[in-house]
N, C-alpha and C positions, 0 to 999 in steps of 0.2 A: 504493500500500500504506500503510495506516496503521499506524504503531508502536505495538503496545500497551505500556504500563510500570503496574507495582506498585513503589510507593513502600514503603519498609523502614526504620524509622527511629524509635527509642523517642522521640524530638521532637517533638512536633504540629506545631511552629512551623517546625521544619525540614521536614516532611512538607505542610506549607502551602504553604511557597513553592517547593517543587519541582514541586508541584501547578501554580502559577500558572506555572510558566514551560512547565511540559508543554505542557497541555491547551492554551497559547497558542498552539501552533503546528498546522497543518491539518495534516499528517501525524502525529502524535504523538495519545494521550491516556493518562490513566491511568486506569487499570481498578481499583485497589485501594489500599490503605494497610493498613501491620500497625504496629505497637509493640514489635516482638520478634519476631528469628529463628525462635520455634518455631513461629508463626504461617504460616513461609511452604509448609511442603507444601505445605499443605491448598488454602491459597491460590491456588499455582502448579498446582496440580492440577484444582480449579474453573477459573478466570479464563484458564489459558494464556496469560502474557503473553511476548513477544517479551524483555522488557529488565525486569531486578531492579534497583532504584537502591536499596541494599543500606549500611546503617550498619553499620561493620565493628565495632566497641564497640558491645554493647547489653546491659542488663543479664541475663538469663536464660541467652539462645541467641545465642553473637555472630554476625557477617557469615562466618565462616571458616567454623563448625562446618553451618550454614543451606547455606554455597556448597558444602562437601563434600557434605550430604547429598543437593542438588539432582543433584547432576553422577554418585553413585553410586547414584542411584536413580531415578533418567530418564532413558529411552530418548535421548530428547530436550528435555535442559533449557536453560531459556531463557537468553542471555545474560545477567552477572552485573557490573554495576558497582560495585564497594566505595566507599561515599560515608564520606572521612574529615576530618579536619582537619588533620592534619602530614603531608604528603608524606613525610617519611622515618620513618613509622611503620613499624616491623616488623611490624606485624599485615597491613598491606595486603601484604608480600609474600607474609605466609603465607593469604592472600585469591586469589592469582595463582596461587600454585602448585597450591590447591585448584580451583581452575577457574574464578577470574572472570579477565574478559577485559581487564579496565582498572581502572580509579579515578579519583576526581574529588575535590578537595577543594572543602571545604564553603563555600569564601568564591571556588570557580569564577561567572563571570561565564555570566551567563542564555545567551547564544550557544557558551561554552563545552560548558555542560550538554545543548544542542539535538547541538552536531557530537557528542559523546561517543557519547551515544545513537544517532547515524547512521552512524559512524562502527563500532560495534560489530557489529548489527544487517549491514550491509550487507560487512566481513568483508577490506576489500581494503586496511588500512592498519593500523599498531599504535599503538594510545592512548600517547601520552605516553611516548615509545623514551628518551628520556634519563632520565626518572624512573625508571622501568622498571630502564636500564642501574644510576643509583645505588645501587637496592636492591638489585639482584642483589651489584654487587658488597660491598655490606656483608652478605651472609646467604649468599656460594657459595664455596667452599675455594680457587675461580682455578686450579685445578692446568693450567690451560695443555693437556692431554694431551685429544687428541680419544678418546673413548667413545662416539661416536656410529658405530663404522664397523659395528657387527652391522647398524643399521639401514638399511645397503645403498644409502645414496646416491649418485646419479654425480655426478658431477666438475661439470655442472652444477646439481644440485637443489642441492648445496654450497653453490654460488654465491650463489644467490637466498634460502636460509636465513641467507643473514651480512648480506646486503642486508636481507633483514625485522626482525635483527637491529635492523639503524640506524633503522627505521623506513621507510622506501622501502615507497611506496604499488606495488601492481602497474603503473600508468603507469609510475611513477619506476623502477622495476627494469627494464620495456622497456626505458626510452630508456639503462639504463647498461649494458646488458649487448647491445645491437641486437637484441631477438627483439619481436615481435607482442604487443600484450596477453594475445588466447588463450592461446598460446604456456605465457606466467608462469603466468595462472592454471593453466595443468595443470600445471606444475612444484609450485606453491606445493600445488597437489591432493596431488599426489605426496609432496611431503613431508610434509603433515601424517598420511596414511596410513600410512607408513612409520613416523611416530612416535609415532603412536597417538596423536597431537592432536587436539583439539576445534578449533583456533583458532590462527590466528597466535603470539596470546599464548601458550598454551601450547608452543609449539613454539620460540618464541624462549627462555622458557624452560628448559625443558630443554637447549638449544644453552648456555646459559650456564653451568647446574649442571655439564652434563657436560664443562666446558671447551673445547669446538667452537668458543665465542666466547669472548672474554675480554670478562665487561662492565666492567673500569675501561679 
């Protein structure tokens, strides 16, 4: 399978060299470039790309307002990476909560930017769980108090959402909990069903907001 990606990014320069590290790899190309979020419907609409590498500052239409619109207006929208510069930007959480899957900063190493995009795309691990964790806990109230019980999970699917939590790839949650890969993956199904997620990320998420985890 080749990965398609639309590069997103009011920078040419930065839009160059994400270019050059894509298109360097046989599984990977990119299909587009925009200069500004308003640009990506139309874009993602045409082109159908698997992966948004998505500049979460941009002057018009940022990465946030572009990620909401993609996620609330297709069926099926493409995974969503918010490409920033400071990891402890609040804009990227408010990028995660609207529906991208991860983030990557901008002085990421070319191998870095390859896994992210495989990593997303392929669905069985969460991008960067301790960044992840920091921002949650600077941007969620921490009230400790589980919110999540309407949403009807058993005693296992529990389990394996506090594991996705940490980052624990579907291997890594087999081997801690002794069940089968399959197994997880149907658990991990089940949860995100139940909580009406798109995505790991999303679901770890919501687990934080609603105090189900505590991310400090």
């Amino acid at each position: 399978m080749t990965i398609d990606v639309l590069l997103v990014d009011d920078e040419q320069l930065i839009r160059a060299g994400l270019r050059a590290i894509v298109d360097s790899e046989p599984d990977l190309r990119v299909v587009g470039e925009a200069g500004d979020g308003a640009e990506v419907p139309g874009l993602v609409s045409r082109l159908r790309p698997h992966v948004v590498l998505m500049d979460v500052r941009m002057p018009a239409v940022d990465g946030i307002r572009a990620t909401e619109h993609l996620m609330s207006t297709m069926d099926q929208p493409p995974k969503v990476i918010v490409v920033t510069t400071f990891e402890n930007d609040d804009y990227v959480y408010d990028a995660l909560r609207a529906g991208a899957s991860g983030f990557l900063l901008k002085r990421a190493r070319p191998e870095e930017i390859v896994s992210a995009v495989q990593t997303v795309v392929h669905g069985e691990s969460l991008l960067f769980p301790a960044a992840i964790r920091r921002l949650a806990a600077r941007n969620t109230p921490g009230s400790g108090r589980d919110r999540l019980a309407k949403a009807g999970l058993t005693e296992r699917e529990a389990e394996v959402l506090r594991l996705m939590a940490t980052g624990q790839s579907n291997v890594e949650i087999a081997g801690t909990l002794f069940l089968g890969v399959q197994t997880v993956k149907t658990h991990v199904g089940n949860v995100l069903s139940k909580l009406g997620a798109r995505d790991r990320t999303q679901a770890v998420i919501r687990a934080f907001e609603s105090g189900f985890v505590d991310p400090a």
